[in-house]
Residue, then its C-alpha position, 0 to 999 in steps of 0.5 A: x205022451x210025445x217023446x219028440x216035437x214030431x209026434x207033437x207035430x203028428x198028434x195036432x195034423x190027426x186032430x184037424x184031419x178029423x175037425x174037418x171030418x167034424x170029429x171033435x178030440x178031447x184029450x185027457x192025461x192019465x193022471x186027471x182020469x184018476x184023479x177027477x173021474x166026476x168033472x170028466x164025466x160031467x164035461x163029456x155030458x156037455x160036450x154031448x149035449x152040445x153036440x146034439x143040438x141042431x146047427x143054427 
């Protein structure tokens, strides 16, 4: 949750830190973890897939 435009501010320089360190960050709310837990699996398993093919 951010409480403050700051830790809205510091959440979005943490998640491009780690886009060039080639980390992807995918963000989840508490409320869809509970309430669609089998659409988040399946997208985590396309981003794996995904992730796993050889750069073109």
């Amino acid at each position: 949750m951010h409480g403050t435009a700051r830790n809205f501010q510091t959440d979005r320089r943490r998640d491009s830190v780690l886009a060039a360190q080639d980390f992807q960050t995918l963000r989840y709310t508490w409320q869809r973890l509970r309430a669609e837990p089998a659409a988040i699996a399946a997208e985590l398993r396309r981003v794996l897939t995904l992730r796993r093919r050889p750069a073109a």
